[in-house]
C-alpha positions in Angstrom: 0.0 0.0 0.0 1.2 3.4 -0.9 0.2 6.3 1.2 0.9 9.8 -0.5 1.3 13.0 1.0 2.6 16.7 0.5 3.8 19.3 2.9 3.8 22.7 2.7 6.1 23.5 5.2 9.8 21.7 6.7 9.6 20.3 9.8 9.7 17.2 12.0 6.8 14.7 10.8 5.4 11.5 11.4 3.4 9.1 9.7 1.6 6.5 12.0 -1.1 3.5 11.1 -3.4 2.9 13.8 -5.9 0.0 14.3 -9.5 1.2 14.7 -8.5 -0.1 18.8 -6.1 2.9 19.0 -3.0 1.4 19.4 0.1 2.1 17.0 1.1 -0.7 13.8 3.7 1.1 12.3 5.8 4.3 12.5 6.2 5.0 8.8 8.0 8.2 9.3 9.8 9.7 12.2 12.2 12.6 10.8 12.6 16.0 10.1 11.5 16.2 6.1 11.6 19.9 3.7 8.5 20.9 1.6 7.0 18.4 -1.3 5.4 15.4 -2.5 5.8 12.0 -0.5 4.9 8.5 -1.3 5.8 6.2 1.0 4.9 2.4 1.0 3.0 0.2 3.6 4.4 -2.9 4.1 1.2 -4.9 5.5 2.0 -8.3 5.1 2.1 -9.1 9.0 -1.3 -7.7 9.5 -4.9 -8.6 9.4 -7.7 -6.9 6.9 -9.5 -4.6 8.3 -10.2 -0.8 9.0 -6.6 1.4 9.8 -6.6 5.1 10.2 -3.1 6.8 9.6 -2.4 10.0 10.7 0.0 13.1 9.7 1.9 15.2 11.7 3.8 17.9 11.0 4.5 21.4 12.7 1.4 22.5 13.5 -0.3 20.6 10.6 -2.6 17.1 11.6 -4.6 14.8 9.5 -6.0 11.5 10.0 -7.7 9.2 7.7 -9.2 6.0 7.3 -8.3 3.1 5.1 -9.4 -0.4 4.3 -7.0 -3.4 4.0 -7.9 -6.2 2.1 -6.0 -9.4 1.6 
């Protein structure tokens, strides 16, 4: 799975999938990252289908959203 993003401002940022329970799968990014266009790919091999939010923070900026795995 490939989740794409953009930023319009540098700064630290991370990329987290959550299950719909609230507790953390995977940290996809954790780093400091400049202004632009992102794809970054979701290895989800080791987990079950189901409903995952992921959610995007960065400076000041935070967005969650929902998506559906299916195997």
């Amino acid at each position: 799975t490939t989740i794409s993003f953009s930023l319009k401002q540098s700064g630290f940022t991370t990329l987290v999938v959550y299950d719909v329970l609230g507790r953390e799968v995977a940290t996809l990014v954790n780093n400091q990252m400049n202004v632009g266009s992102y794809n970054i790919v979701f290895n989800a091999n080791d987990i079950p289908s189901g409903i995952y939010f992921y959610q995007i923070k960065s400076g000041d900026y935070v967005n969650t959203k929902k998506m559906m795995l299916l195997k």
